[in-house]
KEVEXVEX-866641 format. One record per residue (C-alpha): chain; x, y, z; residue number from 1. Coordinates in nm, 3 decimals, always signed. Layout:
@chain=A | x=X | y=Y | z=Z | n=NUM
...
END
This chain:
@chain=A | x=+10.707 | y=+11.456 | z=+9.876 | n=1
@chain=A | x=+11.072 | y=+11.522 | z=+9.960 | n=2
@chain=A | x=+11.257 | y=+11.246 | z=+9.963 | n=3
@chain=A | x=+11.363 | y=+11.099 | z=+10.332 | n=4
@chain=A | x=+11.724 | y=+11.085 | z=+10.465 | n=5
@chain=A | x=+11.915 | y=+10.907 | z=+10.564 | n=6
@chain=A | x=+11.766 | y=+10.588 | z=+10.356 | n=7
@chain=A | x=+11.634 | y=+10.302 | z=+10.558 | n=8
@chain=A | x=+11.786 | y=+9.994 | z=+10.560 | n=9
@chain=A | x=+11.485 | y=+9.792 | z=+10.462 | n=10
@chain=A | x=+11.623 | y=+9.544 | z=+10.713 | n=11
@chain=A | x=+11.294 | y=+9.326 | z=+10.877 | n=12
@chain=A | x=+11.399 | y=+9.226 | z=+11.203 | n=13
@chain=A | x=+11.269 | y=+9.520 | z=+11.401 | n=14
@chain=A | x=+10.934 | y=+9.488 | z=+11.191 | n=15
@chain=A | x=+10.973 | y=+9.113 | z=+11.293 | n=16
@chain=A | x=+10.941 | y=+9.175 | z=+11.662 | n=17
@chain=A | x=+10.653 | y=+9.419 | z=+11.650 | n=18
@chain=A | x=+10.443 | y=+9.155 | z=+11.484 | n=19
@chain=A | x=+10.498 | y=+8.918 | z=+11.756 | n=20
@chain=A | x=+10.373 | y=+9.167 | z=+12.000 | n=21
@chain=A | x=+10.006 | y=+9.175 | z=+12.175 | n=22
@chain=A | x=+9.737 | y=+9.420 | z=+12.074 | n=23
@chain=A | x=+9.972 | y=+9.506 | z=+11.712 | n=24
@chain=A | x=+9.664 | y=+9.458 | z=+11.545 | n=25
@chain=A | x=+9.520 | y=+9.742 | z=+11.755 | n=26
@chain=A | x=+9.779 | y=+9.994 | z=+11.608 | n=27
@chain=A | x=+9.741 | y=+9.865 | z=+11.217 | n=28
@chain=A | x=+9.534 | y=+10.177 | z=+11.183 | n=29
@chain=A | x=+9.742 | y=+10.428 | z=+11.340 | n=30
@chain=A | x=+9.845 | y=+10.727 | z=+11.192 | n=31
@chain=A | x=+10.212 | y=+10.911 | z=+11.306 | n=32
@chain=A | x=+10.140 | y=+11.272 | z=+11.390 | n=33
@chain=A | x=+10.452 | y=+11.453 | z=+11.261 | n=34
@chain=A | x=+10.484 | y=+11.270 | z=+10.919 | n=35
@chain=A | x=+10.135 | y=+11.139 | z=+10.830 | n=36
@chain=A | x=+10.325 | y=+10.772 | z=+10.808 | n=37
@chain=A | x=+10.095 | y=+10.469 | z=+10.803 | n=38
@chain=A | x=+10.165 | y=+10.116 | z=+10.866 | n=39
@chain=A | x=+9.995 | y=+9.993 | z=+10.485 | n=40
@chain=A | x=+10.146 | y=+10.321 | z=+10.308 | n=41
@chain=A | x=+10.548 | y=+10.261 | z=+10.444 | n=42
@chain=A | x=+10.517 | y=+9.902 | z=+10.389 | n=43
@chain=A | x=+10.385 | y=+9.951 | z=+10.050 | n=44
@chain=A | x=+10.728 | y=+10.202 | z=+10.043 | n=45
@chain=A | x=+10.951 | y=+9.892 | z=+10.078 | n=46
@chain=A | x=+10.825 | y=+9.693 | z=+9.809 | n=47
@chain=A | x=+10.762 | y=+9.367 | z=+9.948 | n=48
@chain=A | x=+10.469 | y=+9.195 | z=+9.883 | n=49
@chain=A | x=+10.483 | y=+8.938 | z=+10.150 | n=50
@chain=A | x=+10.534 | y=+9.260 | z=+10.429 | n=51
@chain=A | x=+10.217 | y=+9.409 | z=+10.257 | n=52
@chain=A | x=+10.000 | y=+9.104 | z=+10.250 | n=53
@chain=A | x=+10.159 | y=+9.105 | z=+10.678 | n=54
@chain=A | x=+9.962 | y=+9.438 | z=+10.737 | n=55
@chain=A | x=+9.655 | y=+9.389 | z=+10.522 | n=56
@chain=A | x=+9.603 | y=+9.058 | z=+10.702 | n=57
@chain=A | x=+9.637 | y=+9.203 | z=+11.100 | n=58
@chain=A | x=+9.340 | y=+9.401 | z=+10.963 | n=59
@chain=A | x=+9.506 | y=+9.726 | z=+10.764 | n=60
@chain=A | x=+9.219 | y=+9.972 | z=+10.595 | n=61
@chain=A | x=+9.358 | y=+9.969 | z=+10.245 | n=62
@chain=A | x=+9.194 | y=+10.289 | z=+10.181 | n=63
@chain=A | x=+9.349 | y=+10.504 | z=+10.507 | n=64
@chain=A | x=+9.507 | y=+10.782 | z=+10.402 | n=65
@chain=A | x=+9.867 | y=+10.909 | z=+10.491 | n=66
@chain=A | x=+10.155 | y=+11.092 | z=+10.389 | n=67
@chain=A | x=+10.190 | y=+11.435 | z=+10.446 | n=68
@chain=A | x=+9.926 | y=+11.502 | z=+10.114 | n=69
@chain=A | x=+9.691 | y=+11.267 | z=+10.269 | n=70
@chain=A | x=+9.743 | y=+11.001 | z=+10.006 | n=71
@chain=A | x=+9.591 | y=+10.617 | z=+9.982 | n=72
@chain=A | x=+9.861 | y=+10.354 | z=+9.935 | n=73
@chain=A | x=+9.704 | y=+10.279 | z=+9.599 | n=74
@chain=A | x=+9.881 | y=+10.580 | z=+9.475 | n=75
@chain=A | x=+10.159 | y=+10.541 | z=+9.623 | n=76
@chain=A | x=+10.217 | y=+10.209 | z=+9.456 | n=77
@chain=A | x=+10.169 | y=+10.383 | z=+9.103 | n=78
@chain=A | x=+10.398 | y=+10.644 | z=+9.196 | n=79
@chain=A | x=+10.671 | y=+10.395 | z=+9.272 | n=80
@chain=A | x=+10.564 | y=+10.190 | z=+8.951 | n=81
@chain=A | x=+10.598 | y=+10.510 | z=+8.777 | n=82
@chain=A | x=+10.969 | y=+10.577 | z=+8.905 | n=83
@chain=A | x=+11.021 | y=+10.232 | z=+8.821 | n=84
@chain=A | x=+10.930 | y=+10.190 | z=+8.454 | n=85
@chain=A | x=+11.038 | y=+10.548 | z=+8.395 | n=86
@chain=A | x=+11.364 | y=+10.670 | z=+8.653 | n=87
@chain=A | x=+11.471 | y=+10.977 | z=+8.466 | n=88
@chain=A | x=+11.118 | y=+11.101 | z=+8.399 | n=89
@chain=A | x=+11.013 | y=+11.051 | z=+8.734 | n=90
@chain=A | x=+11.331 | y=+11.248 | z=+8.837 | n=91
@chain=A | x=+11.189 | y=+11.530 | z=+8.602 | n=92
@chain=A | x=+10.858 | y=+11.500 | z=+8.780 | n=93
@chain=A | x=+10.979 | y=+11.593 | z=+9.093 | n=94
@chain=A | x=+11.199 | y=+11.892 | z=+8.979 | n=95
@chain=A | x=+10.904 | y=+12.030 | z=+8.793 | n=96
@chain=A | x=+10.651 | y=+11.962 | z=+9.076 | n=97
@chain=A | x=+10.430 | y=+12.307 | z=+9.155 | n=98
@chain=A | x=+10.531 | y=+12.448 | z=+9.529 | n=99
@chain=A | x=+10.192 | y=+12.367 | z=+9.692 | n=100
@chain=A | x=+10.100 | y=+12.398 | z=+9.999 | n=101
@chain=A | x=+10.127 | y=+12.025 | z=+10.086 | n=102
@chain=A | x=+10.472 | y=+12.003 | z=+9.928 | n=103
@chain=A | x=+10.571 | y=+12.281 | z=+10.194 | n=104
@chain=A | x=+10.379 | y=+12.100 | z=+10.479 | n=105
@chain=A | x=+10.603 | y=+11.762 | z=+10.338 | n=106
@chain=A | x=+10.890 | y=+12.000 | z=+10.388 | n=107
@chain=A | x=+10.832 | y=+12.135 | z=+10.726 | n=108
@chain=A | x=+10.775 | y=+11.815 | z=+10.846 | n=109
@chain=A | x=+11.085 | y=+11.611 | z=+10.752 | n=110
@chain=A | x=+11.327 | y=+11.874 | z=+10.828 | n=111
@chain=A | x=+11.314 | y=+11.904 | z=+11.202 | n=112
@chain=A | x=+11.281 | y=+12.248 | z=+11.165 | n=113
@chain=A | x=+11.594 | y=+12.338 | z=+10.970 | n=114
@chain=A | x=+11.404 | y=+12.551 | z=+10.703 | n=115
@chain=A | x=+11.206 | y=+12.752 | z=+10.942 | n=116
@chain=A | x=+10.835 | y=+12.695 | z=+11.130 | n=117
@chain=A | x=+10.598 | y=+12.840 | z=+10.864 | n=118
@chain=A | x=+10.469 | y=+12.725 | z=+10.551 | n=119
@chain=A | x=+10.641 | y=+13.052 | z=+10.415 | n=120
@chain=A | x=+10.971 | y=+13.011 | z=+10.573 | n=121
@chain=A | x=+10.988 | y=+12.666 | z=+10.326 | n=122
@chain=A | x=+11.021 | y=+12.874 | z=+9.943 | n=123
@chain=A | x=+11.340 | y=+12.932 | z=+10.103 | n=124
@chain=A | x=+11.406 | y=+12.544 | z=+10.040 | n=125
@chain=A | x=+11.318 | y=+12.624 | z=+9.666 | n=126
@chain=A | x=+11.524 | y=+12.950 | z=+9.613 | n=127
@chain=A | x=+11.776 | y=+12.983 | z=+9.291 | n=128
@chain=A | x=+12.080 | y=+12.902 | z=+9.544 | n=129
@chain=A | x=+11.941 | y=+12.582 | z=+9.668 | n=130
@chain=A | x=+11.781 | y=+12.462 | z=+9.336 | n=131
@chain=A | x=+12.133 | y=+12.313 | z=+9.239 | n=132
@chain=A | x=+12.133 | y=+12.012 | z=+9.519 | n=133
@chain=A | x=+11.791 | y=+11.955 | z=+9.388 | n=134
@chain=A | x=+11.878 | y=+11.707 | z=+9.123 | n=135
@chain=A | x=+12.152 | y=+11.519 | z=+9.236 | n=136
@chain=A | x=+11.913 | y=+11.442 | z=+9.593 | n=137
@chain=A | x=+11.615 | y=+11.297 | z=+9.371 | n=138
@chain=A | x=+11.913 | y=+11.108 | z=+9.153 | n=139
@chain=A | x=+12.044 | y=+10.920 | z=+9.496 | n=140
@chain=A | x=+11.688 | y=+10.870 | z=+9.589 | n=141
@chain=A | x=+11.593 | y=+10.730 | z=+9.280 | n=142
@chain=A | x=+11.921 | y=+10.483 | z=+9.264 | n=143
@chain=A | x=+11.805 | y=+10.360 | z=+9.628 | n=144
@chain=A | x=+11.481 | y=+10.259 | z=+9.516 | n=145
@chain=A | x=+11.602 | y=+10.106 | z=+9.190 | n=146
@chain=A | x=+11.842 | y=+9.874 | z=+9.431 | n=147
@chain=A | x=+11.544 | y=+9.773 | z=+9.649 | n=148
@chain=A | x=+11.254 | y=+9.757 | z=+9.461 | n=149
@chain=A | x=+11.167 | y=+9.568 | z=+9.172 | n=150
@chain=A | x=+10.859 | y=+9.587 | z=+8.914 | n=151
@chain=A | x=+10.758 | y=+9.284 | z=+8.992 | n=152
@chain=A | x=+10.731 | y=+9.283 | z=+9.322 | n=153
@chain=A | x=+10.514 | y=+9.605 | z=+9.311 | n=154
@chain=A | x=+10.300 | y=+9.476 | z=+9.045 | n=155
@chain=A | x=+10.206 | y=+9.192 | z=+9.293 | n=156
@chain=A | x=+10.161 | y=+9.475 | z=+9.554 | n=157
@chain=A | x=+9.932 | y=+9.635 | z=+9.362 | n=158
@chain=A | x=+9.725 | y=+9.295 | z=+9.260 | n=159
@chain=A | x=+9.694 | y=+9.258 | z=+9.645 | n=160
@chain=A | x=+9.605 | y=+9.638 | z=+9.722 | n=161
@chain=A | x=+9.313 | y=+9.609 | z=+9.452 | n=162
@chain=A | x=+9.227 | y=+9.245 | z=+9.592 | n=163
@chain=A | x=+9.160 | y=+9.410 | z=+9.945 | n=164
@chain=A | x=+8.921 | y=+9.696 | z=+9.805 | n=165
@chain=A | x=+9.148 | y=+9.999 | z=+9.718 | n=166
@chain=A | x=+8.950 | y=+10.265 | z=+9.559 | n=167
@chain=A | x=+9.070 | y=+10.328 | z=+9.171 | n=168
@chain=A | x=+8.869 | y=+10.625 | z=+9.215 | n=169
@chain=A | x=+8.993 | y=+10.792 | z=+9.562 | n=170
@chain=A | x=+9.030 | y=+11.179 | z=+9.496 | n=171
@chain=A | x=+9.365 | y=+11.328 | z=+9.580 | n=172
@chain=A | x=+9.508 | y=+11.634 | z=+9.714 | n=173
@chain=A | x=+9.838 | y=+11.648 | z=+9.562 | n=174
@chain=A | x=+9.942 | y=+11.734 | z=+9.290 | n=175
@chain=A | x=+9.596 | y=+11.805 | z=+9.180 | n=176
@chain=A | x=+9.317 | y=+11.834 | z=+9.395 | n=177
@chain=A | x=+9.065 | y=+11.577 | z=+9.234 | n=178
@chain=A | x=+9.354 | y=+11.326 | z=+9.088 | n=179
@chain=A | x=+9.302 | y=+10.974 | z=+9.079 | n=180
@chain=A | x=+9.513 | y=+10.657 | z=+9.109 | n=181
@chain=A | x=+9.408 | y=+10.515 | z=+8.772 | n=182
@chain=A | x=+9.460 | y=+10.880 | z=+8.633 | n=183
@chain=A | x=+9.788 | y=+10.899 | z=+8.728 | n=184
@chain=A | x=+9.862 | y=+10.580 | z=+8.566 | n=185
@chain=A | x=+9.695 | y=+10.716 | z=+8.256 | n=186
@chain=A | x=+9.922 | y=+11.006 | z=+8.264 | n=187
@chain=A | x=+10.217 | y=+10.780 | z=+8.308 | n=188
@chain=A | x=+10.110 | y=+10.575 | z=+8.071 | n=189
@chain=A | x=+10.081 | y=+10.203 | z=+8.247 | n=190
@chain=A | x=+9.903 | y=+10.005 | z=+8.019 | n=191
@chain=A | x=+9.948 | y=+9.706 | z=+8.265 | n=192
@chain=A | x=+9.807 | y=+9.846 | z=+8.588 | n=193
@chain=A | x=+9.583 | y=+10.084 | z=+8.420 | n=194
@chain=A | x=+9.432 | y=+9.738 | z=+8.243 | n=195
@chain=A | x=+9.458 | y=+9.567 | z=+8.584 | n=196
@chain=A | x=+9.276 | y=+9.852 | z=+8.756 | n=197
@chain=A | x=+9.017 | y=+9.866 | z=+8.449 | n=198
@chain=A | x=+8.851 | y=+9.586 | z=+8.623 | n=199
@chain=A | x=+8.787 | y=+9.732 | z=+8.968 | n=200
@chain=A | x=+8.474 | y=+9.972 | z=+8.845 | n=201
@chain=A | x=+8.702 | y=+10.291 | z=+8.772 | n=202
@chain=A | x=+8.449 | y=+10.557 | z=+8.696 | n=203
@chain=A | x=+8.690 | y=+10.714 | z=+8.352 | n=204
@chain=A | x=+8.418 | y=+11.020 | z=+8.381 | n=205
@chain=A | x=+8.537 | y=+11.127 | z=+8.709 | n=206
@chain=A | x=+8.632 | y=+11.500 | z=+8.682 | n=207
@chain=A | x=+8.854 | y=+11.744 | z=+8.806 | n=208
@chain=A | x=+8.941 | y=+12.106 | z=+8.771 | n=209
@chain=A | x=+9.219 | y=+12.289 | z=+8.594 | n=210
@chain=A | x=+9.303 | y=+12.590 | z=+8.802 | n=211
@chain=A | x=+9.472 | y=+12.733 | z=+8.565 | n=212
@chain=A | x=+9.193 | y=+12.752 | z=+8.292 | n=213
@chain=A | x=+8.863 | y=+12.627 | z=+8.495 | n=214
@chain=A | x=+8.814 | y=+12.288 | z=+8.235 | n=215
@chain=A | x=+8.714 | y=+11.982 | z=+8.377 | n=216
@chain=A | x=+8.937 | y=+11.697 | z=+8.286 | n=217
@chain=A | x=+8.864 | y=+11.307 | z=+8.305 | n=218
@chain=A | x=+9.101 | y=+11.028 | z=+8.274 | n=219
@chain=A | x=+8.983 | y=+11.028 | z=+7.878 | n=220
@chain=A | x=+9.185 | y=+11.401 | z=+7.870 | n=221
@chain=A | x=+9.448 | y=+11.311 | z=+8.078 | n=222
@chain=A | x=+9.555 | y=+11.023 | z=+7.869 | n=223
@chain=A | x=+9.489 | y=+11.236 | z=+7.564 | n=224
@chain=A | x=+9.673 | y=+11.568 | z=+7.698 | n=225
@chain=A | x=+9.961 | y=+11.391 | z=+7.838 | n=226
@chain=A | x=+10.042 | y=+11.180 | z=+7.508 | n=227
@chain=A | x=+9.988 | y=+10.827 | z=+7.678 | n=228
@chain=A | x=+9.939 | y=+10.616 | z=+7.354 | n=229
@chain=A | x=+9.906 | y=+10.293 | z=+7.566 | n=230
@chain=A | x=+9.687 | y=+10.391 | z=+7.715 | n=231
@chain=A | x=+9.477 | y=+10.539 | z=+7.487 | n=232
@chain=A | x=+9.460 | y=+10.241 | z=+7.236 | n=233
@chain=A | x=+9.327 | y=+10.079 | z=+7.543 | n=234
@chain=A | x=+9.047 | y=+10.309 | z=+7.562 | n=235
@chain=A | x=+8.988 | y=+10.306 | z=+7.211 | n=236
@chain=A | x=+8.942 | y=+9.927 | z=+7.228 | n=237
@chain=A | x=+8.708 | y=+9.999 | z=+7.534 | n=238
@chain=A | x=+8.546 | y=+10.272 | z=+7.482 | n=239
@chain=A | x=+8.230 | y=+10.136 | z=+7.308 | n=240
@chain=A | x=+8.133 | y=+9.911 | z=+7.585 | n=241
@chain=A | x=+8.261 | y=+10.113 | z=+7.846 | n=242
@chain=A | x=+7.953 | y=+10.399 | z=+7.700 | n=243
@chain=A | x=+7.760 | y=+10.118 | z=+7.675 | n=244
@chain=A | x=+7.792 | y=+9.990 | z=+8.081 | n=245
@chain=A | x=+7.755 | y=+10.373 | z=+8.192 | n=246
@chain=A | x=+7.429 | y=+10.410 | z=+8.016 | n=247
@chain=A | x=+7.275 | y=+10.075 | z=+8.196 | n=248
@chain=A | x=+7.431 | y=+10.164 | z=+8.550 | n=249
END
C-alpha cells in the first residue's frame, strides 16, 4: 500500500469529539468508499492501544476488512510489527513488492487522480524515471512511524486484537492471494507474536498457491522457504503435538 501524504499528526482531539457524539457507535462499522479506511484498521495505524481498546469497545468487528487490498487489522498490526523490528527490510519489502492489481487500485485511490483513471494508467507510477523517488518516500515513511509507534505498544495491540476474536487464519488478497496473518509473521520471523498467535487455533496446514510454479505452501514452507529460524525452532518444539491435536480434531 503506498504510503499516505502528507503524515497525520496523530493528534486525538478531533477523535476526542467524535466519541462524545450520539449514534458513533452506529458508524464503528463503516467502511470509507474511496480508500477502503476503517475505524479498527486506522486506529490500529496509530499505534495506541488505549484508542484501539476505544473502538473495539463502541462495538468494532475485529475481523472487518479494509484497506484498499481488503485486509483485517490483524495484519495490519504484523505488518507494522514487521517494519518495526525490521525498518530497512521492511523498506526492501516495499521496493520489491509485485505490481498487482490491488497495489494499482491502492494507487489510484490515494492520488486524486494524478496518475491517470485506469488501473493501466498506474505502471506509469512504477516506470524507470519514477523508480528513483521510490526509496527515499518509503525511508520518510518509515522514520514517521519509527517516531510514533513503539513495539510495545503494538504488541499490546495485538494481545487485544486476538483477545476480541481476530482470525489467525483470515485469507488475504495481497500480496498473495491465500496469505495469512500468522504466515506473514512466519515469514518475518516473529517468534513473539507468532508464539502469541500459536494459541488462538491457527490451522499451520492452511494452504495457498504459488502462481508461479502451482505448489501449495503452508506456514510449515513459508517459515522454511523464507529462512525464519525462530520460527522454525518453534515449530520443531511443536510440531509433535501440534500432529498429534490435528489427528483428534
Amino acid at each position: 500500500v503506498i504510503p499516505e501524504l502528507p503524515y497525520r499528526s496523530l493528534d486525538d482531539s478531533y477523535l476526542k469529539l467524535v466519541l462524545t457524539g450520539k449514534g458513533v457507535e452506529k458508524t464503528v462499522n463503516k467502511q470509507t468508499h474511496k480508500k477502503k479506511l476503517t475505524p479498527l484498521i486506522q486506529t490500529v495505524g496509530s499505534g495506541r492501544p488505549d484508542v484501539v481498546k476505544m473502538i473495539l469497545d463502541l462495538g468494532a468487528k475485529v475481523d472487518l476488512r479494509g484497506e484498499t487490498d481488503n485486509q483485517t487489522a490483524l495484519n495490519m498490526c504484523i505488518k507494522w510489527i514487521g517494519l518495526l523490528k525490521e525498518p530497512e527490510g521492511w523498506v526492501e519489502r516495499q521496493l520489491k513488492h509485485p505490481i498487482t492489481p490491488e497495489l494499482l487500485d491502492s494507487l489510484r485511490r490515494t492520488s486524486n487522480g494524478a496518475m491517470g483513471a485506469t488501473l493501466e494508467q498506474q505502471h506509469g507510477f512504477f516506470s524507470p524515471e519514477l523508480n528513483r523517488i521510490h526509496k527515499p518516500l518509503f525511508d520518510k515513511f518509515k522514520e514517521h512511524i519509527l517516531e510514533h509507534m513503539t513495539l510495545i505498544n503494538m504488541r499490546e495491540v495485538l494481545k487485544l486484537l486476538l483477545e476480541a476474536g481476530a482470525d489467525v487464519n483470515a485469507a488475504m488478497q495481497s500480496p498473495i492471494l491465500g496469505y495469512t496473518p500468522i504466515m506473514l509473521a512466519a515469514e518475518l520471523d516473529l517468534d513473539y507474536e507468532f508464539s502469541l498467535m500459536l494459541q488462538y487455533k491457527p490451522d499451520l496446514d492452511k494452504e495457498f498457491r504459488d502462481t508461479h510454479n502451482g505448489e501449495s505452501i503452508n506456514c510449515w514452507k513459508v517459515a522454511k522457504y523464507k529462512g525464519a529460524k525462530k520460527i522454525l525452532k518453534i515449530l520443531d518444539d511443536i510440531k509433535p503435538h501440534y500432529q498429534c491435536e490435528t489427528l483428534i480434531t
